[in-house]
MARSEZA-960710 format. One record per residue (C-alpha): residue number from 1; residue in one letter; chain; x, y, z. Coordinates in pm, 1 decimal, decimal comma. Each point is the difference from the previous one (the first is absolute). Layout:
residues N
@pos: NUM; code: a; unit: A; xx: X; yy: Y; zz: Z
...
//
This chain:
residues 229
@pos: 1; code: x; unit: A; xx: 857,7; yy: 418,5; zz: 2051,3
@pos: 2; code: x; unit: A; xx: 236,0; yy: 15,5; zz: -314,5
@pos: 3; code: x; unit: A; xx: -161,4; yy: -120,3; zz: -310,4
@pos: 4; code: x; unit: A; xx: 102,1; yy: -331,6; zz: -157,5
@pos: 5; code: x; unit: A; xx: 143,6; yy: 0,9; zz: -388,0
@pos: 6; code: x; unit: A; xx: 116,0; yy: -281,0; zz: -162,1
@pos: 7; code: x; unit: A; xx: 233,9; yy: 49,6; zz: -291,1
@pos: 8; code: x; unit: A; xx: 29,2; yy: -279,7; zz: -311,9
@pos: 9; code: x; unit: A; xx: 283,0; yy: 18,5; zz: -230,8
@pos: 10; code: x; unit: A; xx: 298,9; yy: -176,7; zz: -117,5
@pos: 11; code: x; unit: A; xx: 188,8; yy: 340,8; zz: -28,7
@pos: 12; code: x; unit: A; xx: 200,2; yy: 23,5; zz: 345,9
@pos: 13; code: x; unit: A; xx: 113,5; yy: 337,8; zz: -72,9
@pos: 14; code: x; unit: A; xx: -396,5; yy: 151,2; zz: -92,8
@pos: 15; code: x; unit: A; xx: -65,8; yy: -232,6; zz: 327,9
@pos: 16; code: x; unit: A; xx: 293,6; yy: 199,0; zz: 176,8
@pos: 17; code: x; unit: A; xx: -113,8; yy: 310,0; zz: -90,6
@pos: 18; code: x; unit: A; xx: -396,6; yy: -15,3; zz: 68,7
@pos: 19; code: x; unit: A; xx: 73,2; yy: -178,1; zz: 337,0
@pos: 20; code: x; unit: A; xx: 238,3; yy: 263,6; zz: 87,9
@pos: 21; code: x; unit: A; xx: -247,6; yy: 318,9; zz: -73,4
@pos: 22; code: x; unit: A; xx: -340,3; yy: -141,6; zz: 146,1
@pos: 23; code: x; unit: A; xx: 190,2; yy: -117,3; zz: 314,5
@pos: 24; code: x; unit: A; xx: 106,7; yy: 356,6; zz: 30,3
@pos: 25; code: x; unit: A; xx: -355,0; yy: 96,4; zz: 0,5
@pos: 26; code: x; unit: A; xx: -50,9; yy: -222,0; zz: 303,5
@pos: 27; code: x; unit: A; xx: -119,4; yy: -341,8; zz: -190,3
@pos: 28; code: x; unit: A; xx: 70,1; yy: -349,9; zz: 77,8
@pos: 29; code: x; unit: A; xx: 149,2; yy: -150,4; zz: -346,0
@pos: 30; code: x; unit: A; xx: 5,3; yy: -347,9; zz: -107,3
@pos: 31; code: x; unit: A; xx: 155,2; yy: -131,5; zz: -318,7
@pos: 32; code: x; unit: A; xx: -16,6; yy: -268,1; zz: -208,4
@pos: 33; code: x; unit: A; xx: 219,2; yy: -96,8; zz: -310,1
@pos: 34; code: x; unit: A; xx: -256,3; yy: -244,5; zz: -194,0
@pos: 35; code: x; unit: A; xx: -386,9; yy: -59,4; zz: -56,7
@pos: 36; code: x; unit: A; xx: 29,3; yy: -321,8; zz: 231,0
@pos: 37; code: x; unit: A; xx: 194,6; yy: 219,4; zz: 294,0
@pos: 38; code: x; unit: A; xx: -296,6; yy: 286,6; zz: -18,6
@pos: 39; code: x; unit: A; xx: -269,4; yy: -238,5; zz: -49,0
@pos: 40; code: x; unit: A; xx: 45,8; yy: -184,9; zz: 368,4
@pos: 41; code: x; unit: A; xx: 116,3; yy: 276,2; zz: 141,7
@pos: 42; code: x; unit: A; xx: -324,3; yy: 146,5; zz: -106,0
@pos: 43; code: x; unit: A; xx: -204,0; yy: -273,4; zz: 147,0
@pos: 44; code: x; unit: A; xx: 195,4; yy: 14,0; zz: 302,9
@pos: 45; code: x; unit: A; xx: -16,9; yy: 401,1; zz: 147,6
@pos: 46; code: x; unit: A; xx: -247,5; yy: 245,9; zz: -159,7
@pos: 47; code: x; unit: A; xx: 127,6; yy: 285,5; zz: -113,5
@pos: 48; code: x; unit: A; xx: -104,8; yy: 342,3; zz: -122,7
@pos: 49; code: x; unit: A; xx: 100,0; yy: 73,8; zz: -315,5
@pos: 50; code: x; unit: A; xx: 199,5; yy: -318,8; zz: -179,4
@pos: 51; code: x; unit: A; xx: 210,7; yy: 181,9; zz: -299,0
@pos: 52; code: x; unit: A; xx: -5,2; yy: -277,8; zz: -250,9
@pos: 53; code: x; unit: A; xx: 238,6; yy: -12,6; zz: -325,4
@pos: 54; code: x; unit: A; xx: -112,2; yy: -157,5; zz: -299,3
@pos: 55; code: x; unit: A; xx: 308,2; yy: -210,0; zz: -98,4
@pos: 56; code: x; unit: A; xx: 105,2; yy: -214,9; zz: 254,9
@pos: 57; code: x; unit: A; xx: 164,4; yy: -368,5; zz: 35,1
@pos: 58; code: x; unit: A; xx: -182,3; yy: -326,8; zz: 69,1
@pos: 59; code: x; unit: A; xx: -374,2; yy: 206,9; zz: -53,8
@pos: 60; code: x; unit: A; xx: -69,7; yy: 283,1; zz: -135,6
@pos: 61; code: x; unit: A; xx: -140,5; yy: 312,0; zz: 167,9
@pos: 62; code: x; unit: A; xx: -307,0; yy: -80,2; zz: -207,1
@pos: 63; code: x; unit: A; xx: -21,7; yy: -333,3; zz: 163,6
@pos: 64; code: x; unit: A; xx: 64,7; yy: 119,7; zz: 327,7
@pos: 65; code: x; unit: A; xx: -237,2; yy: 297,9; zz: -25,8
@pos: 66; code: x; unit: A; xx: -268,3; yy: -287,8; zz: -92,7
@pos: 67; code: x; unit: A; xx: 95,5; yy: -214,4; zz: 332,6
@pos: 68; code: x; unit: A; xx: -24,8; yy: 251,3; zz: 196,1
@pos: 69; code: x; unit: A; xx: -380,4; yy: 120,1; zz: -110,0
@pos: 70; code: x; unit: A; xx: -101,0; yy: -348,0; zz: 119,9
@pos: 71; code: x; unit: A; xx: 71,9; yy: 66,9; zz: 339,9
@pos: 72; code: x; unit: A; xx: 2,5; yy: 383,4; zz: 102,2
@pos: 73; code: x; unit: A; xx: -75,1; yy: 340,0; zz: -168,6
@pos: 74; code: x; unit: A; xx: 347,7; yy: 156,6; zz: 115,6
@pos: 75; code: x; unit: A; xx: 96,6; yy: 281,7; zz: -246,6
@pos: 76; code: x; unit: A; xx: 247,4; yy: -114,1; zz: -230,9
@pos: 77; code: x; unit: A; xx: 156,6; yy: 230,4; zz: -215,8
@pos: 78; code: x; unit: A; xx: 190,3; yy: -104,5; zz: -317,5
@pos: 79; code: x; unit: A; xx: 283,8; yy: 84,0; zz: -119,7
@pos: 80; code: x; unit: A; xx: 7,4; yy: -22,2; zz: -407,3
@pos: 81; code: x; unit: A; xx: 251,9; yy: 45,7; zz: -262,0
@pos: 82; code: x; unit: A; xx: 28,3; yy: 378,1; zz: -129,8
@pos: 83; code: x; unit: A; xx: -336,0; yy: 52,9; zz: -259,2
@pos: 84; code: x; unit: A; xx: -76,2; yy: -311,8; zz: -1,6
@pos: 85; code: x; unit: A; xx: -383,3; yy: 64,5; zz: 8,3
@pos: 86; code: x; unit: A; xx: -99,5; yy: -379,3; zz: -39,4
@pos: 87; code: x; unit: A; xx: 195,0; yy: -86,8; zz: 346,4
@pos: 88; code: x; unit: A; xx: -194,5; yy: 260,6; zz: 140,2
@pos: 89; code: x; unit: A; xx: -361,9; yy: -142,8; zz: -119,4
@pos: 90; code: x; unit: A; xx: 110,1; yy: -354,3; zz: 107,1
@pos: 91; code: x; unit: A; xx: 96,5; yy: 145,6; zz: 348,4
@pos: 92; code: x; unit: A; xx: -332,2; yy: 133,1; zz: 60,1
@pos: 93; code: x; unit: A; xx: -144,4; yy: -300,6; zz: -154,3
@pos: 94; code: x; unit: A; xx: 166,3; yy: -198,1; zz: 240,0
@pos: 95; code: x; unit: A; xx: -102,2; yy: 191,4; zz: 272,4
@pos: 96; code: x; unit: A; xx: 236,9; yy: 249,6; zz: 86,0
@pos: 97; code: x; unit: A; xx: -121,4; yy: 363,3; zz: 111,1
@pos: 98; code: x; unit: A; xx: 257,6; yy: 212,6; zz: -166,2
@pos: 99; code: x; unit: A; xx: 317,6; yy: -24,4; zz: -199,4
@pos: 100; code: x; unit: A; xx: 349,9; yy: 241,9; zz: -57,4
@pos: 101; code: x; unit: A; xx: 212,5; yy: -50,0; zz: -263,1
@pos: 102; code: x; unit: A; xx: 345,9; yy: -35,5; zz: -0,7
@pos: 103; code: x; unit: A; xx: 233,5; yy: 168,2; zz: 27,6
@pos: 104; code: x; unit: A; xx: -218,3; yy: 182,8; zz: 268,8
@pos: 105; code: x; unit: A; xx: 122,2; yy: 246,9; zz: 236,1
@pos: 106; code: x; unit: A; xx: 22,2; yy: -92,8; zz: 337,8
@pos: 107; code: x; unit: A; xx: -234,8; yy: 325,6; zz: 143,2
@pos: 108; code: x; unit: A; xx: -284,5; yy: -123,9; zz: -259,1
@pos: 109; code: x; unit: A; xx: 13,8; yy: -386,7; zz: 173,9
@pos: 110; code: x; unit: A; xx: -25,2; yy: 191,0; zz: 339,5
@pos: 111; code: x; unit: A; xx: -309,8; yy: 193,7; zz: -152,0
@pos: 112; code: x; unit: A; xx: -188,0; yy: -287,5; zz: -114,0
@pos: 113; code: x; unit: A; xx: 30,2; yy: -197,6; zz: 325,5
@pos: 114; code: x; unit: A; xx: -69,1; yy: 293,3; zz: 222,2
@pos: 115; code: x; unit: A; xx: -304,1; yy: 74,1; zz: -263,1
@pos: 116; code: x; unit: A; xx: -115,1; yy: -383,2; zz: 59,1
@pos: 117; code: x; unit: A; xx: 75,0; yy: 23,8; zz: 399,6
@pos: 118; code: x; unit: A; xx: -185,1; yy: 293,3; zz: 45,1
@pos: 119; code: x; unit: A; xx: -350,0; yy: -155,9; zz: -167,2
@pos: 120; code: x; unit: A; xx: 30,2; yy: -281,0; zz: 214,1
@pos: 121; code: x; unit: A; xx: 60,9; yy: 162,7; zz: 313,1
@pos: 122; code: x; unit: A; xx: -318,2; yy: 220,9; zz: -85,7
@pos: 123; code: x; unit: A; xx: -228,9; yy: -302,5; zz: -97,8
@pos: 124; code: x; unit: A; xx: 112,1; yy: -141,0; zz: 339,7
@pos: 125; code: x; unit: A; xx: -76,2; yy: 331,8; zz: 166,1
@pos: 126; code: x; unit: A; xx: -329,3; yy: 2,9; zz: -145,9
@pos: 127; code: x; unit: A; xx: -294,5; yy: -77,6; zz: 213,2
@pos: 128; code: x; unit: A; xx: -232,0; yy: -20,0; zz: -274,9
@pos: 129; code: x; unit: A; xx: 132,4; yy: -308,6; zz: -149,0
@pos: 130; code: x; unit: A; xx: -220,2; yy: -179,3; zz: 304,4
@pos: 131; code: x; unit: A; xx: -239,7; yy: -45,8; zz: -302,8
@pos: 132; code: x; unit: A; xx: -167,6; yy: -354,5; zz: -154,1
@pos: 133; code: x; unit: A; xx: -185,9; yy: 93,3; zz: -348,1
@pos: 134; code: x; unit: A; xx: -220,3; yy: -326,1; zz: -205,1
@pos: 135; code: x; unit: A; xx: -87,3; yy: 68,6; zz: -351,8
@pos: 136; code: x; unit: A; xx: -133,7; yy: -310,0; zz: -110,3
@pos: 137; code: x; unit: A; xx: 204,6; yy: -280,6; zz: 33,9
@pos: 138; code: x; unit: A; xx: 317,8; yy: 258,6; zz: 33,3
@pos: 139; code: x; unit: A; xx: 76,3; yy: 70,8; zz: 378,0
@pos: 140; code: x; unit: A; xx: 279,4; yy: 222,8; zz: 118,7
@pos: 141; code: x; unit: A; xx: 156,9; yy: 7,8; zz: 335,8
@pos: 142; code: x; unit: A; xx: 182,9; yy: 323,5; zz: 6,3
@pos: 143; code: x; unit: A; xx: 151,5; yy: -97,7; zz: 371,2
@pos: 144; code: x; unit: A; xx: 119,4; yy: -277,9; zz: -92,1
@pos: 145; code: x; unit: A; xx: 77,9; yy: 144,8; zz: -364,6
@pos: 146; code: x; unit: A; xx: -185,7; yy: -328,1; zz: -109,9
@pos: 147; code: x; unit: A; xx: -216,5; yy: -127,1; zz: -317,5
@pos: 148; code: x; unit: A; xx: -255,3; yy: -243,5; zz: -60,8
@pos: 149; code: x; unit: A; xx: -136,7; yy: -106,9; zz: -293,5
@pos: 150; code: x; unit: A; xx: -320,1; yy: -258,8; zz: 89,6
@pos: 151; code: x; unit: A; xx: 196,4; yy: -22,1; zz: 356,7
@pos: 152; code: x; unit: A; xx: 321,0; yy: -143,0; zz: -143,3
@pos: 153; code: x; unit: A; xx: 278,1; yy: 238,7; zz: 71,3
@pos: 154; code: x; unit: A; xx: 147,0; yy: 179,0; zz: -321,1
@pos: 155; code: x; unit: A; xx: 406,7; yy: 75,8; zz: 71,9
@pos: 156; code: x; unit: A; xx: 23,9; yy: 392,9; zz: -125,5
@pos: 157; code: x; unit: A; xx: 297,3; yy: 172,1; zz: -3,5
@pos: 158; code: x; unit: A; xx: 43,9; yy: 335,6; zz: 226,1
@pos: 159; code: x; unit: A; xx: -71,5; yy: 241,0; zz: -332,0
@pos: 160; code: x; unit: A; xx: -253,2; yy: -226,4; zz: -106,4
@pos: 161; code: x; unit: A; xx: -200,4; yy: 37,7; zz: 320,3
@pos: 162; code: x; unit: A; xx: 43,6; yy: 320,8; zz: 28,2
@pos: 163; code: x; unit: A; xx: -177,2; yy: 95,3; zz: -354,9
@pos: 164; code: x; unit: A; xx: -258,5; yy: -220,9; zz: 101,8
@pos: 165; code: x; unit: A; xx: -93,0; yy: 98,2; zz: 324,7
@pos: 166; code: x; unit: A; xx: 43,2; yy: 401,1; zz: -157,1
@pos: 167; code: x; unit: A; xx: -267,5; yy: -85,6; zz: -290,8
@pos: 168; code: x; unit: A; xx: -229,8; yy: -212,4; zz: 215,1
@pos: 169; code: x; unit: A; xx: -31,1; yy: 276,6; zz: 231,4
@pos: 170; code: x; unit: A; xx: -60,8; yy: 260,3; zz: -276,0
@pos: 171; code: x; unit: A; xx: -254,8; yy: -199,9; zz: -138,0
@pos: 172; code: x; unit: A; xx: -68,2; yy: 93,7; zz: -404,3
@pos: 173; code: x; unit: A; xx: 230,4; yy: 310,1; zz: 57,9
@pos: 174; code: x; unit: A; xx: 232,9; yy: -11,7; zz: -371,5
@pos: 175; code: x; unit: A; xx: 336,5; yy: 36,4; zz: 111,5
@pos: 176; code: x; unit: A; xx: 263,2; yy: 40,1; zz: -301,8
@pos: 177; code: x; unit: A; xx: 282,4; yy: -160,4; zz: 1,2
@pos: 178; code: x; unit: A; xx: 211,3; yy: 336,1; zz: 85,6
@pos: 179; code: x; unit: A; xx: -213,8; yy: 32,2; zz: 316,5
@pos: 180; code: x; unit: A; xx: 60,0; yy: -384,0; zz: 137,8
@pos: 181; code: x; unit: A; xx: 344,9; yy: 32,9; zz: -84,9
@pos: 182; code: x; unit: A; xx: 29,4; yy: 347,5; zz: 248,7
@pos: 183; code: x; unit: A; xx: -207,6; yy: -165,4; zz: 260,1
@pos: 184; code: x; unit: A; xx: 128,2; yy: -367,6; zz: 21,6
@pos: 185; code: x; unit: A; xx: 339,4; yy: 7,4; zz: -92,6
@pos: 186; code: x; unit: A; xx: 69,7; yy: 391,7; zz: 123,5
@pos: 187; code: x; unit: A; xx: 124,6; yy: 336,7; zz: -202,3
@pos: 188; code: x; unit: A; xx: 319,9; yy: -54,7; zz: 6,8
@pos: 189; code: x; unit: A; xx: -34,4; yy: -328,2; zz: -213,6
@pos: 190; code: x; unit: A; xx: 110,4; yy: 29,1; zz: -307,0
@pos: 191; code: x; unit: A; xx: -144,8; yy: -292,9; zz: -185,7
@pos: 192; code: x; unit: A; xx: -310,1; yy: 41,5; zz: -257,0
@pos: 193; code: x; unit: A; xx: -307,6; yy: -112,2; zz: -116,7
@pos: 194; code: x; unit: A; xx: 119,8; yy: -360,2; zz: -103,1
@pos: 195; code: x; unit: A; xx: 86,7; yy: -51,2; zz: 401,4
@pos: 196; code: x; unit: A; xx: -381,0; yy: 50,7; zz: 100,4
@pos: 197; code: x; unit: A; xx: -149,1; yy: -245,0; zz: -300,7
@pos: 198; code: x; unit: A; xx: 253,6; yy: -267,5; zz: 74,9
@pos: 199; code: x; unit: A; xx: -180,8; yy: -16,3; zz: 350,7
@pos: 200; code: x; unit: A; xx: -311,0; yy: 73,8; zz: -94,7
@pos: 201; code: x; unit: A; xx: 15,1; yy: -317,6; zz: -242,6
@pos: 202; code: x; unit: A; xx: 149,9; yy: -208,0; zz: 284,2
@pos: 203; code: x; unit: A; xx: -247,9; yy: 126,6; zz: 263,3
@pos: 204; code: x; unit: A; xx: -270,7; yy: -140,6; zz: -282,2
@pos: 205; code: x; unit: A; xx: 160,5; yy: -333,8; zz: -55,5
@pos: 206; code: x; unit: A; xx: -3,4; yy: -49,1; zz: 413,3
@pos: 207; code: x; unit: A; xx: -340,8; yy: 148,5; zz: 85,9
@pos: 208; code: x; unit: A; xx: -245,6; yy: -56,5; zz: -326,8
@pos: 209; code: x; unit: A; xx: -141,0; yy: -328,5; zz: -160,8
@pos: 210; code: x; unit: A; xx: 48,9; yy: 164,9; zz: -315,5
@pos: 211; code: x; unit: A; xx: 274,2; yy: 249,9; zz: -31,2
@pos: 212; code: x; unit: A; xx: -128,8; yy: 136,8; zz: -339,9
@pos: 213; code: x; unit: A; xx: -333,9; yy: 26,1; zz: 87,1
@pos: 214; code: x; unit: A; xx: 95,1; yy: 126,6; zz: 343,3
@pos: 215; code: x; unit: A; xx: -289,8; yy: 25,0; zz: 269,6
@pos: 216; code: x; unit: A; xx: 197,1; yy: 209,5; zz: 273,3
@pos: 217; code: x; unit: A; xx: 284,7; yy: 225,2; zz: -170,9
@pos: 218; code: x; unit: A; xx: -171,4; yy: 191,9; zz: -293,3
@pos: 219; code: x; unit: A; xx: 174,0; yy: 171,9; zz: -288,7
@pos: 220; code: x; unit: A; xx: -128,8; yy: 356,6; zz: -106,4
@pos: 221; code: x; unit: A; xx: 182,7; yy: 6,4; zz: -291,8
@pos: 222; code: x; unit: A; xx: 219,9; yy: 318,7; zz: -74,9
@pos: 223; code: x; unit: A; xx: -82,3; yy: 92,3; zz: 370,3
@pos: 224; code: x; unit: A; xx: 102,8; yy: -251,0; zz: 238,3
@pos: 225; code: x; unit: A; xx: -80,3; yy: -303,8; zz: 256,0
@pos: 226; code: x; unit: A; xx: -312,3; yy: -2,7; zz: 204,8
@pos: 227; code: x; unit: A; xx: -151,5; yy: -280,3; zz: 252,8
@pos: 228; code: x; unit: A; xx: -312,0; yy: -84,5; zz: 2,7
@pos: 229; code: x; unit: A; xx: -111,3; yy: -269,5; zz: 241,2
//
């Protein structure tokens, strides 16, 4: 089955050109000119990889990034203004998974999305995900790649879960933030350390009464992240 992209941006000609490249690499390419266009086609179809720029008519990609975390964990990956390193921490904030800066070239888009598509298509392939771990009042489902907090469900984004369910099942093994970076997001990624403690703070402010005084997702500082249920 081809994989599913959706492409957001009010540039016809970047559109144009993406559209044309991945559907030469056998993908099935939608488009949409404006946050409201991407946001219902989003709820409508589910899609791989959504490529998501920041600037867009009617709502922003911040916006739409946002909308979209409240119903599904597809990746989304931003698209950001050249060095414009606070577009990049909102996207994550927001819950995106990665961003590229523009002007990008079009073999580093293909990259990222075959990067993201390939760590999906293993954590499907994995049969060890049939796994349901309680710490507490913290429960994961990692078949259902679900979490419960006091058994109300907690909505996680896909990078999110996936640090979680890694530290959970390392229990009090100190991971820096060099080595979650290689393991969740992948070598080839080329973000840094800021990437991992953006999530690391949102994964607190989901799963922890009280983020600073966290109960779950420890800080060994000058080291790294550890869990400790």
């Amino acid at each position: 089955m081809s994989k599913k992209v959706l492409v957001v941006d009010d540039e016809k000609l970047i559109v144009k050109g993406i559209r044309f490249s991945l559907e030469q690499d056998g993908m099935d390419v939608d488009c949409a000119y404006d946050g409201e266009e991407g946001l219902t086609m989003a709820k409508h179809k589910e899609y791989d990889v959504i490529l998501l720029d920041v600037m867009l008519p009617k709502l922003t990609g911040f916006e739409v990034c946002q909308q979209i975390r409240e119903f599904s964990d597809m990746p989304i990956i931003m698209l950001t203004a050249k060095g414009d390193d606070m577009d990049k921490i909102l996207g994550l904030e927001y819950g995106a998974d990665d961003y590229i800066t523009k002007p990008f070239n079009i073999l580093e888009v293909k990259a990222r999305i075959k990067a993201i598509m390939r760590r999906s298509s293993k954590k499907e392939a994995s049969h060890e995900t049939e796994k349901i771990a309680t710490f507490g009042e913290l429960k994961i489902d990692c078949e259902s790649r679900r979490v419960y907090i006091r058994g109300k469900e907690v909505n996680l984004t896909a990078k999110e879960f996936d640090l979680l369910e890694l530290l959970i099942f390392n229990p009090n093994k100190v991971y820096s933030r060099e080595n979650l970076l290689n393991t969740v997001w992948g070598y080839d990624y080329p973000g840094d350390a800021r990437t991992v403690d953006v999530h690391i703070r949102r994964l607190r402010e989901k799963i922890e009464d009280n983020p600073s005084e966290p109960k779950y997702i420890h800080t060994k500082w000058g080291v790294g992240y550890f869990f400790q249920g």
